[in-house]
N, C-alpha and C positions, 0 to 999 in steps of 0.2 A: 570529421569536419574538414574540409576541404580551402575553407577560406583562406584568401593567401594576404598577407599584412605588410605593408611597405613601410618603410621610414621618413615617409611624406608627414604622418600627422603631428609631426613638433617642429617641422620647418617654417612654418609663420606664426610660433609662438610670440604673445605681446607683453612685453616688457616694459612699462614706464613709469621710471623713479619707481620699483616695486620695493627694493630692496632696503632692508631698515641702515639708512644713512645712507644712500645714494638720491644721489641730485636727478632731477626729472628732466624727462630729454625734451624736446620738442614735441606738443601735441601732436597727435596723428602718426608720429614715428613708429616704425614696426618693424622690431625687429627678431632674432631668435634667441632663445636661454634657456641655458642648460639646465636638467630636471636636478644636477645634483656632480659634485667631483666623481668622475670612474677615476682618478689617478692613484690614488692608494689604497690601504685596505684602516685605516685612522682617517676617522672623520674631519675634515678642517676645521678652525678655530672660528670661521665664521660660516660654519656649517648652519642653516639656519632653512630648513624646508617654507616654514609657513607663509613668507614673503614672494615666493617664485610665483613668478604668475604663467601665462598662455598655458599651456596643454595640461591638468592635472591629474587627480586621481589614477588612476591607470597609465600611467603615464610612460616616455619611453624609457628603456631599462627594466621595468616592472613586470614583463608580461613576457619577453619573448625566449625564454628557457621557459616558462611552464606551456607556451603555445608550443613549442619544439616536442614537448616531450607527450602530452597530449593529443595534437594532431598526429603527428606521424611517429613518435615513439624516441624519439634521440634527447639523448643524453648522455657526458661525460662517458669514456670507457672506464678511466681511473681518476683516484683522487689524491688529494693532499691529506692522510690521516694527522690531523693536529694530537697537541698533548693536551688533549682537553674533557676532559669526562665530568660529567653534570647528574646530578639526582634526579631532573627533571630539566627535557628539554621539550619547548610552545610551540609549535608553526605556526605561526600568526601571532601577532599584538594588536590586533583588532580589540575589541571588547570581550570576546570571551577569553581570548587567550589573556590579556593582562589579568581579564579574573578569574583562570587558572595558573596563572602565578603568585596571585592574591589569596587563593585557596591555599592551595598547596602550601608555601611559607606558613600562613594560617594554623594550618595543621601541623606541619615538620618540625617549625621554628626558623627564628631568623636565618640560621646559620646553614640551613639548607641553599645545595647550588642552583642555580635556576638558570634558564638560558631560554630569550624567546628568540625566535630567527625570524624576520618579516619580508618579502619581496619588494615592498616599496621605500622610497625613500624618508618617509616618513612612518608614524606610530600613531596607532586607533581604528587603520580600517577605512571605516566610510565614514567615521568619526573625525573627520580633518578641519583642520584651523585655514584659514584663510584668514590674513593679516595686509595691511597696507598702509603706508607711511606716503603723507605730503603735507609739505607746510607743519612741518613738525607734527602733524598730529598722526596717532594711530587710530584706523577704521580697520575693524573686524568684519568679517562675513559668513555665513554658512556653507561650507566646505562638503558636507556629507550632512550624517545625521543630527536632526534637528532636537529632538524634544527629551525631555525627563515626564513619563508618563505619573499618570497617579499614583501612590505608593499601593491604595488598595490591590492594583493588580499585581503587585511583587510577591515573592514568596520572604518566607522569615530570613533566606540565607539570603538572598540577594537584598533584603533591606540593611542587614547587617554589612553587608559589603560596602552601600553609602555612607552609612552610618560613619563608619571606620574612617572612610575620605573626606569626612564633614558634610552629608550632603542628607540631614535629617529634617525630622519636622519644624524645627524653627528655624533653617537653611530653606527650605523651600516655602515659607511663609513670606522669608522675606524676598526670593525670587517674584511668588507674587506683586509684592507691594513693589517690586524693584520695574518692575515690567508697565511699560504706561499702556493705559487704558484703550488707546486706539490702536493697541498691535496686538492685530488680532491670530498671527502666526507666535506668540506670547503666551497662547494662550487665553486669552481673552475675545469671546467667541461674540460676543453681543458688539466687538469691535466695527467699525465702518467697513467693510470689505465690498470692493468694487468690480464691477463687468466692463472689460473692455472690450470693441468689436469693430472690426476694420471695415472702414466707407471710404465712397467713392471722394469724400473731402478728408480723409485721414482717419484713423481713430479715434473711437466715441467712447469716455471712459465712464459709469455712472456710479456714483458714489454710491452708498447707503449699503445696509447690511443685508447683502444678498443671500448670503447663508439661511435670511431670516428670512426673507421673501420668499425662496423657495419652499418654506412650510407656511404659505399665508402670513407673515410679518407685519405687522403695519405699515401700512402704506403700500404693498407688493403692486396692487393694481395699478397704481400713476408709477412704477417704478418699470415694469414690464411693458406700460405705453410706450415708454422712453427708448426704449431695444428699439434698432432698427431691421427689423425684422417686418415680414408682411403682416397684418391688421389683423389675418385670419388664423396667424401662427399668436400673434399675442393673445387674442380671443382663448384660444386652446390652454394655453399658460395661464391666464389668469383662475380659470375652472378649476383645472388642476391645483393651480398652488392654493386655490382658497377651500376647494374639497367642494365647489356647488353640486357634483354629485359621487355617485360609488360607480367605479369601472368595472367594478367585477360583480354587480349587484345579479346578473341572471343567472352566478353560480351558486352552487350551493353552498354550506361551510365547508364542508370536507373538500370540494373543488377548488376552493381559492385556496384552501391551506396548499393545496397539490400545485396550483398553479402559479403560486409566488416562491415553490420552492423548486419546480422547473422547468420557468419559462424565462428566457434572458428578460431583464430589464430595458434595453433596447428595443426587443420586441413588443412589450408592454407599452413604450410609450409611443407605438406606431401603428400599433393593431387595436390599443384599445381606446388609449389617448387622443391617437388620429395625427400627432406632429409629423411633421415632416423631418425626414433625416437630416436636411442642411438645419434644419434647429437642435437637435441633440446633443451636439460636441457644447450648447447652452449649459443643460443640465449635468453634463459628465467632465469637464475639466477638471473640476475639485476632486474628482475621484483618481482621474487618470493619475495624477502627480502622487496620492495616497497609495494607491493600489498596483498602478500599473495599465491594467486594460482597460477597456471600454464597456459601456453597457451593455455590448453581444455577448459578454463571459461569464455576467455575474448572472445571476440569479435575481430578480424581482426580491426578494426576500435580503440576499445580499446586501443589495445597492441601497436598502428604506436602514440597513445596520450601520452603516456606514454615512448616514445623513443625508443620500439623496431624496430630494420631493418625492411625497408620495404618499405618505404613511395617512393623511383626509381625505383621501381622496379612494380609498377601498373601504373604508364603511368600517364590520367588523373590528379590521386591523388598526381604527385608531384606537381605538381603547387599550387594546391586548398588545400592542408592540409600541405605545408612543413612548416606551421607557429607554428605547433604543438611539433615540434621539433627541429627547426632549434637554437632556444637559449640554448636547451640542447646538441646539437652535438657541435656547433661551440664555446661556452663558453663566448658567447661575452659581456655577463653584467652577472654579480652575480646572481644565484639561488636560492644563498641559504646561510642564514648567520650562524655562529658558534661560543658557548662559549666551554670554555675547557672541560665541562661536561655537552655539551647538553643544553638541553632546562630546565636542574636544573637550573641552575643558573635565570634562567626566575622566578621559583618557589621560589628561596630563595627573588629572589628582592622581589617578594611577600609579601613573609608571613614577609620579611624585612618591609615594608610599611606599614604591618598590626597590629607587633609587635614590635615596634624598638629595644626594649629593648635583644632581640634577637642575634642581634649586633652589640651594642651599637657604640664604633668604626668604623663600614661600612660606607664607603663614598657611594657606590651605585655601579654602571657602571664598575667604574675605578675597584672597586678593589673584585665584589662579588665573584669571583673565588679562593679566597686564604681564605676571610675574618672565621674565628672559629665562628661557632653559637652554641651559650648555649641552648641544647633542652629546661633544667630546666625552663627557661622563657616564653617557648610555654605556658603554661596552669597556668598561677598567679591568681590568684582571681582578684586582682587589674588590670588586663588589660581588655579593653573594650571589644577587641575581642581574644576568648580564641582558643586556638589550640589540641585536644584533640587525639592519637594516641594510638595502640592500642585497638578500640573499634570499633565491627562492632557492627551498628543498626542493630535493627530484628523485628524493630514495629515503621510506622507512621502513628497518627489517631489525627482527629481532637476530641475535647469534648467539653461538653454543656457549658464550662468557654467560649468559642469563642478560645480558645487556641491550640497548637498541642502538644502532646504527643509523646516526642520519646525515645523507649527503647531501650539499647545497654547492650551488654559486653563488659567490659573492663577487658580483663587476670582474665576470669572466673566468674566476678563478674555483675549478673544482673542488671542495674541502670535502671533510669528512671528520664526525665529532661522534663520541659515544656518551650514551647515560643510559643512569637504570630503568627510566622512564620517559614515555612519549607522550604527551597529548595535542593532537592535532586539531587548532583552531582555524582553519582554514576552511576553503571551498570546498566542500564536499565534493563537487564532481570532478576534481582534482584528486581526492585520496585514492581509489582505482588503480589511478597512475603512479603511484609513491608506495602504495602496498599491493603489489601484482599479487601476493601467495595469497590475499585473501580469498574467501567462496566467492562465485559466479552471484547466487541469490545475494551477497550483503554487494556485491557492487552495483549489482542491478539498484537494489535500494537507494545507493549514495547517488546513481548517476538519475534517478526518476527526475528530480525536483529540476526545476531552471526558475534560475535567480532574476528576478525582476530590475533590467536595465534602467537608467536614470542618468539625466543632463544637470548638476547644476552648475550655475555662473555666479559669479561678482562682478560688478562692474564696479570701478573706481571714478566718480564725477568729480569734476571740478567744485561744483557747489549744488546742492539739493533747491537752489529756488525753481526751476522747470520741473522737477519730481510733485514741488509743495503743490503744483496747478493739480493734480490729480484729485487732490482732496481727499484721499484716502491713501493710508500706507501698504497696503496689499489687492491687488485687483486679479479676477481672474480674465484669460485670454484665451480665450477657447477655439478663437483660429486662426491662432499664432504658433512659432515655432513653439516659444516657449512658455507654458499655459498659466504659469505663475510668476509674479511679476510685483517684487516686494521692497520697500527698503530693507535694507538690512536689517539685521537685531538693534534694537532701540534700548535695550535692556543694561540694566550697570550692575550686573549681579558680578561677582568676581573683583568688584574695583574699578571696572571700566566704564569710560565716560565716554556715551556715544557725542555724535554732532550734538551742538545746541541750538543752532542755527542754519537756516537756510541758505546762508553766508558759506557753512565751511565745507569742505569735502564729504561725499556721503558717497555710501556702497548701497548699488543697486542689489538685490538676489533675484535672478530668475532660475526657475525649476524648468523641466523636461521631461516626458515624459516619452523616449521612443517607439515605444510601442505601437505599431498600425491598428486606428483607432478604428477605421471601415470595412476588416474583412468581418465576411459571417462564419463562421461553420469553422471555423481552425480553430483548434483548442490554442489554453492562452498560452501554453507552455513553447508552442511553435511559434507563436505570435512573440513570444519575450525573446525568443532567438533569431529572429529578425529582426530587432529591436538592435540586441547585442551588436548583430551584425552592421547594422545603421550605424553604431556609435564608432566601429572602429572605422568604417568606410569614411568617418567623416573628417575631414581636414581641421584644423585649426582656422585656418581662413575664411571656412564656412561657417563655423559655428558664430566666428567673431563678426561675419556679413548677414548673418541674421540677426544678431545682438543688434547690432548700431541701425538696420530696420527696421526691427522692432520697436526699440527704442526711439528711433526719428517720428516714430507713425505716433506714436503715442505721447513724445511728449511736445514735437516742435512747434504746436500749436500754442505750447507757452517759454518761447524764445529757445530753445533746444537746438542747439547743431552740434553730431556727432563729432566732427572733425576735430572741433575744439573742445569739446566739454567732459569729451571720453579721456581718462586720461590713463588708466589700465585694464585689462582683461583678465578674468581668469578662470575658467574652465574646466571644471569637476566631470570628468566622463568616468561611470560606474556602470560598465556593463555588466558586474556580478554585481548587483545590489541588492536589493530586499528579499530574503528568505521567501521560500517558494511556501504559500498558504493551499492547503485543496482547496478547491473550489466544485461548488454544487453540479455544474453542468459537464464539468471533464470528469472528475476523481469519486468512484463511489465510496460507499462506507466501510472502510477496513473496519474490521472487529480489532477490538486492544491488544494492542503488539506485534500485528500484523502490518500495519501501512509501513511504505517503501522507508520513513523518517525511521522509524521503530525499527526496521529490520537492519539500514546501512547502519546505525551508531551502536552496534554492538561491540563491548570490547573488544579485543583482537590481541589479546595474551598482555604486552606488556606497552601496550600502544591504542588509550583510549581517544575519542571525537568529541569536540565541544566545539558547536557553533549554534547560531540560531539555525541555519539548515536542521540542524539534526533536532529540536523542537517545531520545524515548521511552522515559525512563528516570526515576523519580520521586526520584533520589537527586543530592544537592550534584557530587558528583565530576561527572555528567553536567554537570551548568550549567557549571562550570567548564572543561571541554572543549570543551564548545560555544562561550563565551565566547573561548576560545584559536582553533580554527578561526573564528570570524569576524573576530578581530582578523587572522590568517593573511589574508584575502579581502582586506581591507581596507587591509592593507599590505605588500602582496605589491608 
């Protein structure tokens, strides 16, 4: 890879009044802040990530020793060997790695060493806390990972694993009840969710449950009138969403089954439906932001699993697949659970359980959404399992002590640490790079998959009454920068009390989706590395001049200016993001323990892999699985 990365994308980082007890500056002021102290190697006493706002996730410092040593192969000649030897050292504290130190202990006992080593300045991954303070009040936001999926999909070890953090069946009972009715990113799917779409007088936002519209809803047809869209593109929508006929009616069974498993969905809705392509990005925003790609990659079959329209509209296939969707249209049990920041708070119980001392105060459950954690006690000598930030490894090798060798930088400075064991929670198409002795075949395997890039934001308003005009707390934008378009979490699970009022500061969420939604014929895996490449190419000052665009277009029809209302930014760029899934139209059928997943996460002697990469699976319960087999390898 060739890309070359400058130190432009954190120079018009936005800063205002982020920081918890700092005074706010001047609306519209913009200026730069730093991702984090490089000056020593002890975290400072008001060492506090979640506050920082302009440039995050990937942020500078994070990236550019593992771009060094992957592109073109440089790294440190020599190192610093510390006095420090570990039973078990992480690469990553993402989710799988804090739950392979959660394992591991599990199994070893307290008194086992543990040591995770992270590249970024903060701990969980994609998992990140977004945090903002004005007017005395704290406003959370979604940082990375959003949801706590159903338990039924979890396996026994990974429910035990919540379980342990307080995060059971009557913890998520009460997330339910805790989560109001109309947020429908909550969880609550029967919620109002809205279509926004840019006119020549501004942004047309239309409330009501579009999710439902799209499978014929009540009301869909006076709701699709309301698109402004040509007469003859809504005509085609309504048909569709109501099912007045079957589009595949002159195949036969065996032909549709063949033909919904591959023919794109995009194709489908233009060869058989008859839409036109300036209407599609209609139908696939809600996807792109889930998924990643566009209808050109999925599969017709995919896209009806995943809740796109469609499923009345082939005859046969409502019957035999409306099982696929019918809990996502109708809303009728929970989906999906929610802390007030995400699947952090999943992260802080963690590294809570890992390190109490962290915060010491924290009840658990009740109150991990508010509780203060002292980084400074992440990395004491004195704790069993240490936490270590800031330090991306660039070398793991076993040696003739029987022990593993792992090198890192920590803000510049070469180290070098040993233990009897490794397990590496990281990016797959990064291990390659840190264990050159492995076989050609397992690298091929780690390096197949490409991680599904992602935009998301916070914004910080001055007051949510311009927001209340929408009439709905999530809209989708399907051609907008940014295709989703939320309040924040509403939710008080954890202790937290979001806004009450219209009146007081409220965090905007918008999502991203980079991906090029309009090439045909390029697999998606090229299309997500264009994506990647978007995200780095993109400055700060651009993400944050379509933010306040976006925003103006949609909301200043109800008294809305940017200038003043906006009063922080903050900017989650995750160009490794979501575990790379096959999909139907690129990846054929590996037989069991053949596909590239299966073949990169082989142990490798004393140095196993846990991530959701290595399940090909873009969901928590995966990492956490993974996390538990390689603890398995490792202490067998």
């Amino acid at each position: 890879m060739a890309l070359k990365i400058t130190r432009r994308d954190f120079l018009n980082g936005m800063a205002i009044g982020a920081g918890a007890g700092a005074g706010l500056l001047m609306p519209g002021q913009v200026i730069g802040q730093t991702t984090a102290s490089l000056a020593s190697s002890k975290l400072p006493g008001d060492y506090y990530p979640p506050t920082l706002t302009g440039m995050r996730g990937s942020h500078e410092g994070s990236y550019e020793v593992a771009h060094a040593l992957a592109w073109n192969g440089q790294k440190p000649s020599s190192y610093e060997e510390l006095d420090e030897h570990y039973d078990l050292v992480v690469v990553g504290a993402g989710q799988s790695g804090l739950a392979a130190a959660w394992y591991y202990r599990k199994k070893m006992g307290p008194t086992a060493r543990i040591l995770l080593l992270d590249n970024h300045d903060d701990f969980g991954g994609h998992a990140k806390r977004n945090e903002f303070h004005q007017d005395g009040n704290m406003v959370l936001g979604l940082g990375g990972a959003q949801n706590i999926e159903p338990m039924s999909s979890y396996s026994a070890m990974a429910i035990e694993l919540l379980k342990d953090i307080g995060i059971d069946d009557q913890a998520l009972a009460a997330m339910t009840a805790n989560t109001p009715d109309d947020y429908m990113l909550g969880g609550k799917m029967s919620a109002s969710n809205g279509m926004t779409i840019p006119t020549a007088g501004g942004h047309k936002t239309l409330s009501g449950n579009w999710l439902g519209f799209f499978h014929g809803g009540q009301g869909y047809g006076a709701a699709v009138k309301e698109l402004p869209i040509p007469e003859e593109e809504q005509a085609k929508l309504i048909a569709f969403f109501g099912g007045d006929r079957d589009f595949l009616d002159d195949l036969s069974l065996l032909e549709q089954y063949r033909y919904v498993k591959s023919v794109s969905y995009n194709q489908f809705l233009t060869e058989r439906v008859g839409l036109a392509e300036e209407t599609l990005p209609i139908l696939g925003a809600f996807t792109r932001v889930l998924l990643g790609p566009a209808g050109w990659n999925l599969t017709v079959l995919e896209a009806l699993s995943v809740g796109c329209p469609g499923l009345k509209a082939m005859g046969w296939l409502t019957n035999r697949l409306s099982d696929l969707a019918g809990g996502f249209v109708l809303g009728d049990a929970p989906v999906a659970y929610m802390f007030p920041d995400g699947n952090a708070s999943v992260a802080r119980l963690l590294v809570h359980k890992l390190i109490p001392n962290v915060a010491p105060a924290m009840k658990g459950f009740e109150d991990v959404a508010i509780s203060n954690f002292n980084y400074e006690a992440l990395d004491l000598d004195d704790n069993s399992t240490r936490l270590r930030l800031n330090s991306t490894v660039v070398g793991v090798k076993e040696t003739a002590l029987n022990h593993v060798r792992v090198d890192y930088v920590e803000k510049g400075q070469p180290l070098s640490i040993s233990a009897d064991h490794c397990i590496l929670a990281c990016y797959n198409g990064l291990i390659p790079h840190l264990c050159p002795e492995m076989s050609d075949q397992q690298k091929e395997g780690l390096s197949y998959g490409v991680k599904v890039p992602f935009v998301y934001a916070n914004v910080l308003l001055k007051n949510g009454r311009a927001f209340a005009g929408l009439d709905t707390t999530f809209t989708q934008c399907p051609y907008d920068p940014f295709q989703w378009v939320s309040a924040a979490p509403t939710v008080t699970s954890g202790g937290y009390q979001p806004p009450q009022s219209p009146d007081r500061p409220m965090a905007a969420f918008m999502m991203a989706s980079p991906t090029p939604a309009d090439i045909k014929g390029m697999p998606a895996r090229e299309l997500f590395r264009l994506g990647r490449h978007k995200i780095y190419g993109t400055p700060f000052k651009d993400y944050e001049q379509q933010i306040r665009d976006q925003l103006q277009g949609m909301l200043g029809q109800y008294g809305f200016n940017h200038e003043t209302d906006i009063t922080a930014i903050t900017v989650n760029r995750i160009p490794h993001g979501y575990a790379y899934s096959y999909l139907g139209l690129d990846d054929p059928d590996w037989d069991e323990g053949h596909a590239p997943h299966e073949i990169g996460r082989a142990q490798f002697g004393r140095i196993s892999i846990a991530n959701s990469d290595s399940e090909a699976i873009p969901l928590m319960q995966a990492a956490f699985d993974a996390a538990w087999r390689a603890v398995q390898e490792q202490s067998a």
